[in-house]
VEXPA-774197 format. One record per residue (C-alpha): residue number from 1; x, y, z. Coordinates in nm, 3 decimals, always signed. Example, Ala and Ser with C-alpha at 12.3 -4.5 7.8 and 13.67 -1.06 7.14 Angstrom:
residues 2
LOBA,marza,px,py,pz
LOBA,1,+1.230,-0.450,+0.780
LOBA,2,+1.367,-0.106,+0.714
END
This chain:
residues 88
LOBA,marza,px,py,pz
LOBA,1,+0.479,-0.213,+1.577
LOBA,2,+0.724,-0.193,+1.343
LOBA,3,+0.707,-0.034,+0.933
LOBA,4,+0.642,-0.258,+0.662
LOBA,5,+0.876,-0.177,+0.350
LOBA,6,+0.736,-0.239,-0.010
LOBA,7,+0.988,-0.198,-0.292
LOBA,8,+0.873,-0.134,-0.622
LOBA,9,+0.980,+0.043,-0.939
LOBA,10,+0.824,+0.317,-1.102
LOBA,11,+0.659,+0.126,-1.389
LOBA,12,+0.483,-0.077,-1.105
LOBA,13,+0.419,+0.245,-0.919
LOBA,14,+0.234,+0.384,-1.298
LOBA,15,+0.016,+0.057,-1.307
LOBA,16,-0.139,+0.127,-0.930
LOBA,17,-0.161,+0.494,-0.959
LOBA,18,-0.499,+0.615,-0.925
LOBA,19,-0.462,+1.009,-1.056
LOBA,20,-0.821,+1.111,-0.941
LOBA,21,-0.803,+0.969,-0.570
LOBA,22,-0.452,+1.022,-0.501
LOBA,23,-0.403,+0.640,-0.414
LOBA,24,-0.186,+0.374,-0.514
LOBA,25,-0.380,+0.021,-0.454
LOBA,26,-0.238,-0.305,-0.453
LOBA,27,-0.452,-0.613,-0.439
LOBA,28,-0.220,-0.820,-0.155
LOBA,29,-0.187,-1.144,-0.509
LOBA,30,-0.025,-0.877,-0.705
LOBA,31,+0.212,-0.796,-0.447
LOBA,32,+0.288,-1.142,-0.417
LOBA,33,+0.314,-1.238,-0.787
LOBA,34,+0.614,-0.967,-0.753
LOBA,35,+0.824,-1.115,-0.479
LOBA,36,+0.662,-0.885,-0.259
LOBA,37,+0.470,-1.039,+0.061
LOBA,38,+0.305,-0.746,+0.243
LOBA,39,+0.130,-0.812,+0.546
LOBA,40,-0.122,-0.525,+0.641
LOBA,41,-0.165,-0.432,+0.983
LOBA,42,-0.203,-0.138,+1.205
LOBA,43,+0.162,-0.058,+1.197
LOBA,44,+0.335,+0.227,+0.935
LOBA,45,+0.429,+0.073,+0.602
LOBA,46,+0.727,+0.250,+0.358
LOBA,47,+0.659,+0.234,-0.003
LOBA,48,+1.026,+0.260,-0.149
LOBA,49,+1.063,+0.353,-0.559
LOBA,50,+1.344,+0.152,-0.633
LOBA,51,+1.428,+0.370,-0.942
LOBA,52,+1.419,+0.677,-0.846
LOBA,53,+1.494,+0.577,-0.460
LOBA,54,+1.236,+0.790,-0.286
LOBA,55,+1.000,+0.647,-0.014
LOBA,56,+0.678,+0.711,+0.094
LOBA,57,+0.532,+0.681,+0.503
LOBA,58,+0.161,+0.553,+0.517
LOBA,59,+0.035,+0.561,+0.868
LOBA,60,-0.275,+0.318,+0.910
LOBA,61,-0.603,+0.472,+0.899
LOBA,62,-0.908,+0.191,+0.863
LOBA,63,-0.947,-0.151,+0.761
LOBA,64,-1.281,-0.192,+0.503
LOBA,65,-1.459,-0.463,+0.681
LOBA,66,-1.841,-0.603,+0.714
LOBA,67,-1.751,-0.735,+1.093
LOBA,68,-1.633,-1.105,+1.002
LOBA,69,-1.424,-1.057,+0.670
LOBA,70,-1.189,-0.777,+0.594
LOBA,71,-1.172,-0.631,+0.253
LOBA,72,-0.927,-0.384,+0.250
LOBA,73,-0.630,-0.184,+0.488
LOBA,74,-0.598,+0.172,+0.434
LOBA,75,-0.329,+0.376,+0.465
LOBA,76,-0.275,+0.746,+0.437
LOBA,77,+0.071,+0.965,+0.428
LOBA,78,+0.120,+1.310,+0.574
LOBA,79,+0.079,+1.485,+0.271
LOBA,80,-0.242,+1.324,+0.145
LOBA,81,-0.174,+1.020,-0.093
LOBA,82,-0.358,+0.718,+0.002
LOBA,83,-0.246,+0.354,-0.023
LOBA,84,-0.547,+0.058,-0.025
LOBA,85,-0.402,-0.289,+0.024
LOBA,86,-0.718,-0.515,-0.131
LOBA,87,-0.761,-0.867,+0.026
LOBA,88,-0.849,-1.051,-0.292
END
């Protein structure tokens, strides 16, 4: 499948960061209310820092699910940080 790309700046990176869990989390309205229409699936997704133009790989890990409703995709890069994607 091919990688999603996400573009954000840094001050939208700041308001996501979670410090003690290492994860950036997005719910999916957010995203949207920024331009930004993510569609989580199993396949890679790039999270690009359009200030400072680095870019992240998340690989897909698990979805957060109760069988009939997903609640959540996440995501994980190679060197540990995690991305959630919440389905609000």
């Amino acid at each position: 499948m091919k990688e999603q790309k996400i573009r954000i700046n840094a001050d939208i990176f700041r308001e996501h960061w979670i410090k003690e869990t290492k994860c950036i989390a997005f719910e999916l309205s957010d995203l949207e209310c920024l331009g930004i229409y993510a569609h989580p699936t199993q396949s890679a997704i790039v999270v690009e820092n359009t200030t400072s133009g680095g870019a992240r790989r998340f690989e897909f890990t698990h979805k957060d699910t109760d069988g009939e409703d997903i609640f959540g995709w996440n995501y994980k890069s190679v060197d540990g940080i995690r991305l959630l994607l919440i389905n609000d």
